[in-house]
Predicted model as a PDB file, atoms N, CA, C, CB and O in Angstrom, pLDDT in the B-factor column:
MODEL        1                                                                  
ATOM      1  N   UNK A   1     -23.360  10.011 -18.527  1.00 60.00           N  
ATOM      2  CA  UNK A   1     -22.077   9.475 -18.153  1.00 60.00           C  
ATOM      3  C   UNK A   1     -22.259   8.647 -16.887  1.00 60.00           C  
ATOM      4  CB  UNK A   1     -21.035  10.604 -17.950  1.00 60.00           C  
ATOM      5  O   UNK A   1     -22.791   9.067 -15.859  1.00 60.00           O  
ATOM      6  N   UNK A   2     -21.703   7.285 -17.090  1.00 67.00           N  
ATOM      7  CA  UNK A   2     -21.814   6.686 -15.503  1.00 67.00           C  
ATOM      8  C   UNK A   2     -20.737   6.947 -14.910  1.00 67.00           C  
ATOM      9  CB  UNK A   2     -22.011   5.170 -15.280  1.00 67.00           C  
ATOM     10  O   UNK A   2     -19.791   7.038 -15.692  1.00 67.00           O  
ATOM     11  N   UNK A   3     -20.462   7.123 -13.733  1.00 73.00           N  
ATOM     12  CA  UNK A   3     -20.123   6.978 -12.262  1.00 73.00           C  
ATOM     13  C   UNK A   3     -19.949   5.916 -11.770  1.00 73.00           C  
ATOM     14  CB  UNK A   3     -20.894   7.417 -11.497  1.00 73.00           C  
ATOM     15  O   UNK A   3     -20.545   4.920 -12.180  1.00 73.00           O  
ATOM     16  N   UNK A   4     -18.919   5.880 -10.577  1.00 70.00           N  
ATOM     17  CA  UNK A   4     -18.737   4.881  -9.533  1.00 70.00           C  
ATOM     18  C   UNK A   4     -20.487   4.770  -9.305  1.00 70.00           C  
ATOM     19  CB  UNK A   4     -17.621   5.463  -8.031  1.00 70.00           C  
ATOM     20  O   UNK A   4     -21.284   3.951  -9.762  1.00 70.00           O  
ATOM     21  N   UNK A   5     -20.695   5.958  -8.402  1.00 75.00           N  
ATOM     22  CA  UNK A   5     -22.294   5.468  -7.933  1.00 75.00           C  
ATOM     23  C   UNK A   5     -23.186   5.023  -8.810  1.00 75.00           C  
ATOM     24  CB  UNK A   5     -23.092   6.492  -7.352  1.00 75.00           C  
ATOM     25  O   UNK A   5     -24.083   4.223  -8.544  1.00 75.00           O  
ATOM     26  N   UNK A   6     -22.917   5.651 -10.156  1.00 78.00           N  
ATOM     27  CA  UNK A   6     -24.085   5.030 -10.992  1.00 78.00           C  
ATOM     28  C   UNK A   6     -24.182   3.580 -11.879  1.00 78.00           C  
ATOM     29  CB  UNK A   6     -24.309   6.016 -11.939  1.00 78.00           C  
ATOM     30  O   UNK A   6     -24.989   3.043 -12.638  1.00 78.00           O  
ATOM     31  N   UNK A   7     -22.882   3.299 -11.316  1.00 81.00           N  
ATOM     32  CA  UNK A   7     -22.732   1.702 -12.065  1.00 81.00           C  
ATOM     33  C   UNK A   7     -23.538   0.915 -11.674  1.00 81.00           C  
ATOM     34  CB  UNK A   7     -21.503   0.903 -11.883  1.00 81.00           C  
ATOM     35  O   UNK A   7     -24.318   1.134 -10.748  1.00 81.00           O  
ATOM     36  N   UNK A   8     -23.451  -0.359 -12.477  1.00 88.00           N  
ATOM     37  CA  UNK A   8     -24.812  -1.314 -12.086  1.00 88.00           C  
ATOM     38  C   UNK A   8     -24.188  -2.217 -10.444  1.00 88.00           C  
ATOM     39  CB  UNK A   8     -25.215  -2.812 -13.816  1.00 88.00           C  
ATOM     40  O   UNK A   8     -23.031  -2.527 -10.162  1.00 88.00           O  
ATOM     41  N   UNK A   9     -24.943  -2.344  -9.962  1.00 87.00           N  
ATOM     42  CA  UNK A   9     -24.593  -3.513  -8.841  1.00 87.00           C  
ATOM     43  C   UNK A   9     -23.542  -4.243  -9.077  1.00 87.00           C  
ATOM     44  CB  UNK A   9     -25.599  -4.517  -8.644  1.00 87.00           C  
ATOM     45  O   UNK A   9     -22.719  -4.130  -8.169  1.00 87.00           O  
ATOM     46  N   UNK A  10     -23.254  -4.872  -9.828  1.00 90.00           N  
ATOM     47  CA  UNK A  10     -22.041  -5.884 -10.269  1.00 90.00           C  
ATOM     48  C   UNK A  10     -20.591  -5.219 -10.233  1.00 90.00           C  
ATOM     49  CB  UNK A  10     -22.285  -6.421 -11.864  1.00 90.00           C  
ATOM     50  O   UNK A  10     -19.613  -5.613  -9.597  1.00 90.00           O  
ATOM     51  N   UNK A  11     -20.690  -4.175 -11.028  1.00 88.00           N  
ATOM     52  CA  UNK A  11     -19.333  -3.325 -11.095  1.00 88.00           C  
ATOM     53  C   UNK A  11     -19.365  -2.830  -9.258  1.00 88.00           C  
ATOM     54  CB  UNK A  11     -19.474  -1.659 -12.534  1.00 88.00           C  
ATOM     55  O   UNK A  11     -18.273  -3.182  -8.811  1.00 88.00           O  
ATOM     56  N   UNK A  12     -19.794  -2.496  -8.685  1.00 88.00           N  
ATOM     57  CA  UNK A  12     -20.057  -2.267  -7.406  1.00 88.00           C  
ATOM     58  C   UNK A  12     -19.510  -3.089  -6.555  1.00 88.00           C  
ATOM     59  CB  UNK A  12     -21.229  -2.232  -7.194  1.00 88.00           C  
ATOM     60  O   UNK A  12     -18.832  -2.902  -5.544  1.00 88.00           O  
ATOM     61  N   UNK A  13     -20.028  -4.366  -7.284  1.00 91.00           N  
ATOM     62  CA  UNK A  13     -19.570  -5.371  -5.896  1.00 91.00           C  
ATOM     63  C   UNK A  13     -17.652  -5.676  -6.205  1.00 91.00           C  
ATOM     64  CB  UNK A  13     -20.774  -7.411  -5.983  1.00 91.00           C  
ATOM     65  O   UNK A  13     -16.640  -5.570  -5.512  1.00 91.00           O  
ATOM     66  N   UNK A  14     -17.936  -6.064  -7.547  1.00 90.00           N  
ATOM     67  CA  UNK A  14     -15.901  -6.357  -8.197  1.00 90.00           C  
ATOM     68  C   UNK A  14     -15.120  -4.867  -7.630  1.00 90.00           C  
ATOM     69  CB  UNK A  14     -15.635  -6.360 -10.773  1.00 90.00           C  
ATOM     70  O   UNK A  14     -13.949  -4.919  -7.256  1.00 90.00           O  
ATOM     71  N   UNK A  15     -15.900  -3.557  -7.613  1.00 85.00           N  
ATOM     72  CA  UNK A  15     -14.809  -2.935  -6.990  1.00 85.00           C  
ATOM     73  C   UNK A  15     -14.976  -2.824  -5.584  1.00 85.00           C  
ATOM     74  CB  UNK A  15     -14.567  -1.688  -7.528  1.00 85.00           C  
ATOM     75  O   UNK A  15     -14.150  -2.174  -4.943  1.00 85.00           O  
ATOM     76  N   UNK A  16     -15.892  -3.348  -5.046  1.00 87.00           N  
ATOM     77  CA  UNK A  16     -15.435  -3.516  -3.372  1.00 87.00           C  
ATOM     78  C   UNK A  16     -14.611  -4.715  -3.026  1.00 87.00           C  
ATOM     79  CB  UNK A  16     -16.755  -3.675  -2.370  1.00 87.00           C  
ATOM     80  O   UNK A  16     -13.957  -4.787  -1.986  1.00 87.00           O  
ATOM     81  N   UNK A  17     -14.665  -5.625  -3.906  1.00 89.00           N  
ATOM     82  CA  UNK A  17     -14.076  -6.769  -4.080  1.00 89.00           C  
ATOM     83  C   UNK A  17     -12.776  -6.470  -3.938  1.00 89.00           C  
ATOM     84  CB  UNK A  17     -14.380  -7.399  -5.225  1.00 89.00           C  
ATOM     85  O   UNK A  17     -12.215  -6.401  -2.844  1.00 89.00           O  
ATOM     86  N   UNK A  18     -12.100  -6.231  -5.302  1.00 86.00           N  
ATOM     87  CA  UNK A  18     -11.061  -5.112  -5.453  1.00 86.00           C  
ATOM     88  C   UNK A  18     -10.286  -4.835  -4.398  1.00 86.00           C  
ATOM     89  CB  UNK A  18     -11.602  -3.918  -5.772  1.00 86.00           C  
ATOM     90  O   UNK A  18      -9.296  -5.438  -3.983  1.00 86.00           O  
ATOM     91  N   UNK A  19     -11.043  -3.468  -3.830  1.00 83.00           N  
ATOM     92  CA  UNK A  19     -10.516  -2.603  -2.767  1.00 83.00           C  
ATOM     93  C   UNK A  19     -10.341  -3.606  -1.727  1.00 83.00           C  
ATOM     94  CB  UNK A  19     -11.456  -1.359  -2.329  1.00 83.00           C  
ATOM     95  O   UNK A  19      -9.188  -3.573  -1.297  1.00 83.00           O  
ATOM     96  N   UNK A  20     -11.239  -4.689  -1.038  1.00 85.00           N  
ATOM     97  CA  UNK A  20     -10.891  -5.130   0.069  1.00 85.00           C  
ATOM     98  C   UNK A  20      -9.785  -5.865   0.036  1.00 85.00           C  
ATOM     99  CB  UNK A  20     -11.773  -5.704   0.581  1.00 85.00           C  
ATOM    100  O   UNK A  20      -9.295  -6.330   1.065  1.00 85.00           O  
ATOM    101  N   UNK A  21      -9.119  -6.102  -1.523  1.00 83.00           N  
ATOM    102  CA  UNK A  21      -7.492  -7.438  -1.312  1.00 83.00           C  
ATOM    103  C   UNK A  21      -6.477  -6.246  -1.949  1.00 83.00           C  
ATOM    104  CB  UNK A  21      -7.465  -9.569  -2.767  1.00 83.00           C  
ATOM    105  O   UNK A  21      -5.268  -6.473  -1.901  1.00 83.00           O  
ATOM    106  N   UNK A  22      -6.771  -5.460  -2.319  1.00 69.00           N  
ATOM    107  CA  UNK A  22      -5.982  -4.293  -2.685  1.00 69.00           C  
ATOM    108  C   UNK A  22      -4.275  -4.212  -1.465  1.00 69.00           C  
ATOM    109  CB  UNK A  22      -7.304  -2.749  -2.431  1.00 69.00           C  
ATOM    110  O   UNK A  22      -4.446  -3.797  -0.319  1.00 69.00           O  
ATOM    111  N   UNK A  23      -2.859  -4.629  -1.905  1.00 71.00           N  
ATOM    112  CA  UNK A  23      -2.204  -4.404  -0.767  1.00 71.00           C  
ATOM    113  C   UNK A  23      -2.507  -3.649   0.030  1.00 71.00           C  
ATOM    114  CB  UNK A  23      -1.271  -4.178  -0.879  1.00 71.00           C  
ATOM    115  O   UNK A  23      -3.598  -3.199  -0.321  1.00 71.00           O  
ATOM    116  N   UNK A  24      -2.036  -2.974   1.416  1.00 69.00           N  
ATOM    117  CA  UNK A  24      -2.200  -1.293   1.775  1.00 69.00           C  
ATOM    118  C   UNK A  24      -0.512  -0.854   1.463  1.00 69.00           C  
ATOM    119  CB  UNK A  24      -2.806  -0.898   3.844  1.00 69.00           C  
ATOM    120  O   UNK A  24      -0.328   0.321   1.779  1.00 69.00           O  
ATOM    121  N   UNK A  25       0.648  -1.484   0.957  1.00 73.00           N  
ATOM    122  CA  UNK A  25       1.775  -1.540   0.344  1.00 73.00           C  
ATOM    123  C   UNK A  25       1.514  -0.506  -0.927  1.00 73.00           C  
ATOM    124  CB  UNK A  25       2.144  -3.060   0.011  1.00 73.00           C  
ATOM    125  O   UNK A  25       1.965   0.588  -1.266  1.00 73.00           O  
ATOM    126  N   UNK A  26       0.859  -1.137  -1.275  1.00 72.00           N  
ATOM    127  CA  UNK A  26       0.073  -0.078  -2.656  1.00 72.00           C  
ATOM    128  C   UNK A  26      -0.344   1.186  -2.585  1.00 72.00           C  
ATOM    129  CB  UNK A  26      -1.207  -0.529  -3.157  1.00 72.00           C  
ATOM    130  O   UNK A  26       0.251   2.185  -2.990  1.00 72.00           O  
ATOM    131  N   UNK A  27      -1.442   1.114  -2.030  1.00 74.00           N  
ATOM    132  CA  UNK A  27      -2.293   2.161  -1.863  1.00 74.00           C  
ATOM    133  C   UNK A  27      -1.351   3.440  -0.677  1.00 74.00           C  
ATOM    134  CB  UNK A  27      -3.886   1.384  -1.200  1.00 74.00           C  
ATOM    135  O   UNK A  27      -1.434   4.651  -0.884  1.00 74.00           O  
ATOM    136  N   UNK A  28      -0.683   2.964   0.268  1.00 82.00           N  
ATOM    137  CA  UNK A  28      -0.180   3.854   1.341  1.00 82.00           C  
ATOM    138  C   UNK A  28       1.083   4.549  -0.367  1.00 82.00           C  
ATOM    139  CB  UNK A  28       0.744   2.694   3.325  1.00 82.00           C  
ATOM    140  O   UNK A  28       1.107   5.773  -0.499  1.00 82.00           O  
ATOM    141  N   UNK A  29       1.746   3.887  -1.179  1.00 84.00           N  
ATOM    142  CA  UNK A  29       2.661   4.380  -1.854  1.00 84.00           C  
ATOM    143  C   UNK A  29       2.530   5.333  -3.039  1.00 84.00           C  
ATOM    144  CB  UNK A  29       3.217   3.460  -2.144  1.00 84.00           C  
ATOM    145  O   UNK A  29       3.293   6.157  -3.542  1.00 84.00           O  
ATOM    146  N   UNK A  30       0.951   4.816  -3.374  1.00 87.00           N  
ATOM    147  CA  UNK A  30       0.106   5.914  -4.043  1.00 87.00           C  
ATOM    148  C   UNK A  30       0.009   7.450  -3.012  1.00 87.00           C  
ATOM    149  CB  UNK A  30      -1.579   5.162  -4.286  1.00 87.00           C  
ATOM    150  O   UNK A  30       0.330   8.546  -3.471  1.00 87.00           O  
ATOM    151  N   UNK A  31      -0.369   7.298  -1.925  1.00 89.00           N  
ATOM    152  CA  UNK A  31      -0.946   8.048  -0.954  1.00 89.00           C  
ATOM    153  C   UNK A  31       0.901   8.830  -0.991  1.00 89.00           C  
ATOM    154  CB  UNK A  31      -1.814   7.020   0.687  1.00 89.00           C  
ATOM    155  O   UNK A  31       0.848  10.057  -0.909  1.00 89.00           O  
ATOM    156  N   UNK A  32       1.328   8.663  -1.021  1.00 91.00           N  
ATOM    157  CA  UNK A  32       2.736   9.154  -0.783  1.00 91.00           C  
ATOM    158  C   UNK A  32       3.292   9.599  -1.923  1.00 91.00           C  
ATOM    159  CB  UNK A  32       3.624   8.179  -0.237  1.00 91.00           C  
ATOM    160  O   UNK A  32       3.834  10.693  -1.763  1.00 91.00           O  
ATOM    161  N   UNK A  33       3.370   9.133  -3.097  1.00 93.00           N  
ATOM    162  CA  UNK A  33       3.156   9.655  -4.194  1.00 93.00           C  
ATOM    163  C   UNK A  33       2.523  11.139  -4.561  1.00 93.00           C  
ATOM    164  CB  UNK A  33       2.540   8.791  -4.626  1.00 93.00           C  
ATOM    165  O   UNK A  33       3.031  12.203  -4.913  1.00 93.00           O  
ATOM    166  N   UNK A  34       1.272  10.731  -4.329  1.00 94.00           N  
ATOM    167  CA  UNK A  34       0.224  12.279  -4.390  1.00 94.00           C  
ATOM    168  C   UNK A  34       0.301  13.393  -3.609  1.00 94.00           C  
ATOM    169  CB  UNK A  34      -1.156  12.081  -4.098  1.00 94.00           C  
ATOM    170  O   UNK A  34      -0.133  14.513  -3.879  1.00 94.00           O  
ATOM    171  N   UNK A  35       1.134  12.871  -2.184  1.00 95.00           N  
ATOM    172  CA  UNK A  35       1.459  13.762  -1.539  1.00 95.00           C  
ATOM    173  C   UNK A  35       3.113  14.694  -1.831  1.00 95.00           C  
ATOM    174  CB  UNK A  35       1.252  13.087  -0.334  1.00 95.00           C  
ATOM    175  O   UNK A  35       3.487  15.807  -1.462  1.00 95.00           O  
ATOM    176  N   UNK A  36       3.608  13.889  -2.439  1.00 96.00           N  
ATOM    177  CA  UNK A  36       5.405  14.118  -2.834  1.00 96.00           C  
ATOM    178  C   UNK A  36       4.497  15.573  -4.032  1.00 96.00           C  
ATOM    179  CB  UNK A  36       6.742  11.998  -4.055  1.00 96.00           C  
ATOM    180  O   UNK A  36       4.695  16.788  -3.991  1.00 96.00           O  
ATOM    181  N   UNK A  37       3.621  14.847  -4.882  1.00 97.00           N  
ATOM    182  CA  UNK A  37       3.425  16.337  -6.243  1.00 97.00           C  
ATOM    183  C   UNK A  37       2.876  17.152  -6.024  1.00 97.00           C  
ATOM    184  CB  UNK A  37       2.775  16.282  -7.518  1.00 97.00           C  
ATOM    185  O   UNK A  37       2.937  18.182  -6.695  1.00 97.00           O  
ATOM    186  N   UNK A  38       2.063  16.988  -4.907  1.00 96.00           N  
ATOM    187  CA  UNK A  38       1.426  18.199  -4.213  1.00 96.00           C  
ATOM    188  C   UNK A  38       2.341  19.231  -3.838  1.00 96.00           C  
ATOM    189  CB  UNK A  38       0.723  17.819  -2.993  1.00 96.00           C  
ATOM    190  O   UNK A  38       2.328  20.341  -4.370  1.00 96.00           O  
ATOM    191  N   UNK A  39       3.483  18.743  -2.539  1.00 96.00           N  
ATOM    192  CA  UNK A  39       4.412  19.564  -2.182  1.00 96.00           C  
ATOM    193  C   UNK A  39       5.192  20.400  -3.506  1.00 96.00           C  
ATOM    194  CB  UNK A  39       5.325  18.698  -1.342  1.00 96.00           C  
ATOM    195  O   UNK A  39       5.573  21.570  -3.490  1.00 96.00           O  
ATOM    196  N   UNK A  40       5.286  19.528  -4.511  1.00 97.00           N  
ATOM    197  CA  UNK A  40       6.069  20.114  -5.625  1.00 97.00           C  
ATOM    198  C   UNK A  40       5.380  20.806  -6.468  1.00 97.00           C  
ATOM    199  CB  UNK A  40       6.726  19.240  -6.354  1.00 97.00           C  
ATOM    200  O   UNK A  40       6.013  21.650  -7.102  1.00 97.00           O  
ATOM    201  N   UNK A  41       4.454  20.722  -6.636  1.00 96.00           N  
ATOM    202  CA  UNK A  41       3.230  22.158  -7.193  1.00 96.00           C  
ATOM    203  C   UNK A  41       3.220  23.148  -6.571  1.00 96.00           C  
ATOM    204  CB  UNK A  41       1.697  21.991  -7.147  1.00 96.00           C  
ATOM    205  O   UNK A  41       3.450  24.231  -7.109  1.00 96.00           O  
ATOM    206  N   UNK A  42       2.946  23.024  -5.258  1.00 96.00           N  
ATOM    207  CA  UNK A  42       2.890  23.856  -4.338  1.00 96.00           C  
ATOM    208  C   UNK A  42       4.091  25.173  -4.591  1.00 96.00           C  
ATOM    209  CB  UNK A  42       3.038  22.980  -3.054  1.00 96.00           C  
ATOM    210  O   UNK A  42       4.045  26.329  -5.012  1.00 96.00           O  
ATOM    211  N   UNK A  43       5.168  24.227  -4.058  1.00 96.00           N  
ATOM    212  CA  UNK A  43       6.714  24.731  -4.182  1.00 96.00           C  
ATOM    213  C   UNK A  43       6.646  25.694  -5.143  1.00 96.00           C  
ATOM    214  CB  UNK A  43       7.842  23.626  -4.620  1.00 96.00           C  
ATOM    215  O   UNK A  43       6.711  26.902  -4.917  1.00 96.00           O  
ATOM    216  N   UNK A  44       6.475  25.019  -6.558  1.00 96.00           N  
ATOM    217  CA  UNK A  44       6.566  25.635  -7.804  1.00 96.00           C  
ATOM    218  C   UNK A  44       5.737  26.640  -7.964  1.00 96.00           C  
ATOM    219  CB  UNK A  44       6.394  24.832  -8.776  1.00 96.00           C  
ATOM    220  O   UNK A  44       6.115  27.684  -8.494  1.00 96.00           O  
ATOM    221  N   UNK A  45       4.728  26.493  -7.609  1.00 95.00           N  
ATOM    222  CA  UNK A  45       3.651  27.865  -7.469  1.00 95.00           C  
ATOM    223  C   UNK A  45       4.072  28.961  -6.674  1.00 95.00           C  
ATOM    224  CB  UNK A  45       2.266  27.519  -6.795  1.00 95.00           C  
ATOM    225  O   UNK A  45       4.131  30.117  -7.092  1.00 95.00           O  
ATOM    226  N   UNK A  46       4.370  28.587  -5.504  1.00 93.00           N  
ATOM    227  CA  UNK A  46       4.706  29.873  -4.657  1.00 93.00           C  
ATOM    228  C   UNK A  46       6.135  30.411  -5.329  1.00 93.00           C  
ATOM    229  CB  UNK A  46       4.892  29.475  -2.848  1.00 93.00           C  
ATOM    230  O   UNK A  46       6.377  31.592  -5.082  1.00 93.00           O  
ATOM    231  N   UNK A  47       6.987  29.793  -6.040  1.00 93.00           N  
ATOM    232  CA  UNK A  47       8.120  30.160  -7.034  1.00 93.00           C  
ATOM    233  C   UNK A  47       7.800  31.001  -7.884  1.00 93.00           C  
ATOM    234  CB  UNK A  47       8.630  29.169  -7.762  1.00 93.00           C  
ATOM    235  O   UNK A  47       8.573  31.953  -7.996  1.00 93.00           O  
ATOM    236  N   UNK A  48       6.669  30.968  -8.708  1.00 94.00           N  
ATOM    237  CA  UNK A  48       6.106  31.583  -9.911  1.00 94.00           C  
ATOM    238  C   UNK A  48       5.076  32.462  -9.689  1.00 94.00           C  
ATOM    239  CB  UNK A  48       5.649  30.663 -10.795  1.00 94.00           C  
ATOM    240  O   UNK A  48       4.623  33.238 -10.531  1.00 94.00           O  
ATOM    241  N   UNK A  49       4.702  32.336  -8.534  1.00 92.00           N  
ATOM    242  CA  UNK A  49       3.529  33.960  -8.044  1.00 92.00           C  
ATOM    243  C   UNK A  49       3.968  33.938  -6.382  1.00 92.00           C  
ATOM    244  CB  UNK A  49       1.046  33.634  -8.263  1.00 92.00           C  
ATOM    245  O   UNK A  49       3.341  33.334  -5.511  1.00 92.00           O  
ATOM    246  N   UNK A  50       5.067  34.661  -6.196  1.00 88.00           N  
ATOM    247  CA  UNK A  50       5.520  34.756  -4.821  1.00 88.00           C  
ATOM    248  C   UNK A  50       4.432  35.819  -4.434  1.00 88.00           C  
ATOM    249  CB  UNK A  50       7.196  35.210  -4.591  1.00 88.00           C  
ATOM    250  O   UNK A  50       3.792  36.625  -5.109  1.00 88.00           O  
ATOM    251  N   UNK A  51       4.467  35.450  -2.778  1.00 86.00           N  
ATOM    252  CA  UNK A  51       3.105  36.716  -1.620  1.00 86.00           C  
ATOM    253  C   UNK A  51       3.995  37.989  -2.027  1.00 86.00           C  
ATOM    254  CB  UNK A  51       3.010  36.468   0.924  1.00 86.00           C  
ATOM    255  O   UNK A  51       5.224  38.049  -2.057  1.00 86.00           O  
ATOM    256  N   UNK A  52       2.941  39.122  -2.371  1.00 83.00           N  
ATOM    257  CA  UNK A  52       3.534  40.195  -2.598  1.00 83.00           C  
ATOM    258  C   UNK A  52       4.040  40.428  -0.990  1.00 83.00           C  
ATOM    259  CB  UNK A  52       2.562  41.302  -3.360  1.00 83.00           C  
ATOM    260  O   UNK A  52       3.583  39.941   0.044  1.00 83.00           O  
ATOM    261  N   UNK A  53       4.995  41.223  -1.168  1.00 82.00           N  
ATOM    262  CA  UNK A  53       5.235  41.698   0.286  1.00 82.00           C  
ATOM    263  C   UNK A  53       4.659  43.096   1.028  1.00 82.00           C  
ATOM    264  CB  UNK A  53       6.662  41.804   0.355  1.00 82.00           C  
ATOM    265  O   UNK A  53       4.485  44.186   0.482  1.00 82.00           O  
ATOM    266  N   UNK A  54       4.404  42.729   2.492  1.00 78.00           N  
ATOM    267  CA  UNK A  54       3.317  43.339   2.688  1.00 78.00           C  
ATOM    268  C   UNK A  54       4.422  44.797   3.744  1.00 78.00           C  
ATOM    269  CB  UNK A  54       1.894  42.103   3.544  1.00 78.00           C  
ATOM    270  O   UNK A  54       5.252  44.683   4.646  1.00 78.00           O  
ATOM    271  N   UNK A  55       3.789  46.130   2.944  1.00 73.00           N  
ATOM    272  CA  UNK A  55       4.595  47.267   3.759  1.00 73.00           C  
ATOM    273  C   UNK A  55       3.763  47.623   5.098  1.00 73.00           C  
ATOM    274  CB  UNK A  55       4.785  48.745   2.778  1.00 73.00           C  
ATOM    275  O   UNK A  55       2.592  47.931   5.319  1.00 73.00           O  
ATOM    276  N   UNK A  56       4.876  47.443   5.857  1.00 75.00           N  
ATOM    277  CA  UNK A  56       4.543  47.862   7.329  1.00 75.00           C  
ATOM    278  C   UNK A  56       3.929  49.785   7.448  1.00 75.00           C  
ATOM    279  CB  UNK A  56       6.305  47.563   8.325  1.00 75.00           C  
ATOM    280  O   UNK A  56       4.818  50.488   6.967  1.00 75.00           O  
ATOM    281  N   UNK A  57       3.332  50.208   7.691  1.00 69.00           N  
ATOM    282  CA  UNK A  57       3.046  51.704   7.617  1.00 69.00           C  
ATOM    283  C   UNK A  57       1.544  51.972   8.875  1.00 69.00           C  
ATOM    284  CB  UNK A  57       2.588  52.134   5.630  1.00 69.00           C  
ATOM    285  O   UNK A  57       0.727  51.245   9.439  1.00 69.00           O  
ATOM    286  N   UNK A  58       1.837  53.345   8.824  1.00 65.00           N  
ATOM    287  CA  UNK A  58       0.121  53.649   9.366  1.00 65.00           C  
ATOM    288  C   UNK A  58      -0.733  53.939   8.109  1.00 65.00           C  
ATOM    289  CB  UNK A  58      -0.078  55.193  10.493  1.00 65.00           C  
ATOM    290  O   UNK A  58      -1.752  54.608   8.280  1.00 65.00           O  
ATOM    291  N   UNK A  59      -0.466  53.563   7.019  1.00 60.00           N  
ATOM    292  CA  UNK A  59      -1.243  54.162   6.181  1.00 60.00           C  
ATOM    293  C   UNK A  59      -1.766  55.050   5.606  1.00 60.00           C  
ATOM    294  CB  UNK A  59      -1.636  54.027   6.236  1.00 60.00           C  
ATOM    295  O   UNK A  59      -2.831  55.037   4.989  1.00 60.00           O  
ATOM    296  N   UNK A  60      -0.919  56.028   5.803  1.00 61.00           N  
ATOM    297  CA  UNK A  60      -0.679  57.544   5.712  1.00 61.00           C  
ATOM    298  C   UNK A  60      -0.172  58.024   4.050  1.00 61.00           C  
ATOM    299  CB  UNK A  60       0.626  57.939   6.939  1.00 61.00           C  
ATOM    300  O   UNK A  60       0.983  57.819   3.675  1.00 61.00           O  
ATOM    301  N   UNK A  61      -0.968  58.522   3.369  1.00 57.00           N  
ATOM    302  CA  UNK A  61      -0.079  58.576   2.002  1.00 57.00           C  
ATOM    303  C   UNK A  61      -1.022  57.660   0.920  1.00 57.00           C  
ATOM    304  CB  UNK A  61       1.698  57.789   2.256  1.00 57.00           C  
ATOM    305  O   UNK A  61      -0.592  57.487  -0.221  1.00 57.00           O  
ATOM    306  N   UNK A  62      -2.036  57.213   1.241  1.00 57.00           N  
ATOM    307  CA  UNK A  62      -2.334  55.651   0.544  1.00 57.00           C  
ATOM    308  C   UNK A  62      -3.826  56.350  -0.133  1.00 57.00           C  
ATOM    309  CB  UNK A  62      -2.598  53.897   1.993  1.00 57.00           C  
ATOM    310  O   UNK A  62      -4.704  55.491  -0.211  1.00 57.00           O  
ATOM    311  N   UNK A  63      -4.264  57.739  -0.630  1.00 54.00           N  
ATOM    312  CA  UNK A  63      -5.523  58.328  -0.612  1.00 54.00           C  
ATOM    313  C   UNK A  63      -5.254  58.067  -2.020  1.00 54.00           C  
ATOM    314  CB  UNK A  63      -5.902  59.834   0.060  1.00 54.00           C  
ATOM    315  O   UNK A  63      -6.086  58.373  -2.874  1.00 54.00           O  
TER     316      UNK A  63                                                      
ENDMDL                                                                          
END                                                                             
Protein backbone atom coordinates (compact mmCIF):
# COMPACT_ATOMS: atom_id res chain seq x y z
CA UNK A 1 0.00 0.00 0.00
CA UNK A 2 1.47 3.49 -0.74
CA UNK A 3 1.55 6.31 1.59
CA UNK A 4 1.99 9.99 1.66
CA UNK A 5 5.75 9.04 2.39
CA UNK A 6 5.86 6.38 0.02
CA UNK A 7 4.66 8.18 -3.04
CA UNK A 8 6.88 8.88 -5.87
CA UNK A 9 8.59 12.41 -5.81
CA UNK A 10 6.04 14.01 -8.08
CA UNK A 11 2.94 13.30 -5.98
CA UNK A 12 5.20 14.84 -3.20
CA UNK A 13 5.97 17.84 -4.79
CA UNK A 14 1.83 18.60 -6.22
CA UNK A 15 0.98 18.00 -2.58
CA UNK A 16 3.37 20.46 -1.15
CA UNK A 17 2.33 22.47 -3.94
CA UNK A 18 -1.18 22.05 -2.83
CA UNK A 19 -0.71 22.70 0.80
CA UNK A 20 1.36 25.86 0.26
CA UNK A 21 -1.90 27.85 -1.78
CA UNK A 22 -4.33 25.87 0.27
CA UNK A 23 -6.63 29.02 1.92
CA UNK A 24 -5.85 28.98 5.86
CA UNK A 25 -9.93 30.04 5.57
CA UNK A 26 -10.14 26.39 4.79
CA UNK A 27 -8.04 24.53 6.63
CA UNK A 28 -8.55 26.74 10.16
CA UNK A 29 -12.63 25.64 9.31
CA UNK A 30 -11.72 22.08 8.89
CA UNK A 31 -9.62 22.45 12.15
CA UNK A 32 -12.87 23.70 13.80
CA UNK A 33 -14.96 21.32 12.38
CA UNK A 34 -12.91 18.31 13.88
CA UNK A 35 -12.81 19.98 16.89
CA UNK A 36 -16.89 20.78 17.16
CA UNK A 37 -17.16 16.29 16.71
CA UNK A 38 -14.73 15.65 19.00
CA UNK A 39 -16.51 17.67 21.77
CA UNK A 40 -19.69 15.83 20.59
CA UNK A 41 -18.31 12.27 20.88
CA UNK A 42 -16.87 13.07 23.78
CA UNK A 43 -20.22 14.50 25.26
CA UNK A 44 -21.98 11.48 23.95
CA UNK A 45 -19.63 9.06 25.43
CA UNK A 46 -19.47 10.32 28.81
CA UNK A 47 -23.60 10.18 28.33
CA UNK A 48 -23.48 6.48 27.53
CA UNK A 49 -20.70 5.16 30.04
CA UNK A 50 -20.96 7.83 32.83
CA UNK A 51 -17.61 7.73 35.77
CA UNK A 52 -18.96 5.31 38.13
CA UNK A 53 -19.24 7.21 41.26
CA UNK A 54 -16.65 6.99 43.59
CA UNK A 55 -17.81 6.10 47.60
CA UNK A 56 -16.11 8.14 50.06
CA UNK A 57 -15.24 5.45 53.07
CA UNK A 58 -12.15 4.14 55.11
CA UNK A 59 -12.60 1.05 53.51
CA UNK A 60 -13.81 -0.91 56.09
CA UNK A 61 -16.28 -3.70 54.97
CA UNK A 62 -14.62 -4.11 51.39
CA UNK A 63 -12.83 -7.92 52.36
Amino acid sequence: MKTRETACPGYQAALAAHRAVAPERRIDGHRRSCEQQTRAVRALSRQAFPEPEVVQGDGAGLD
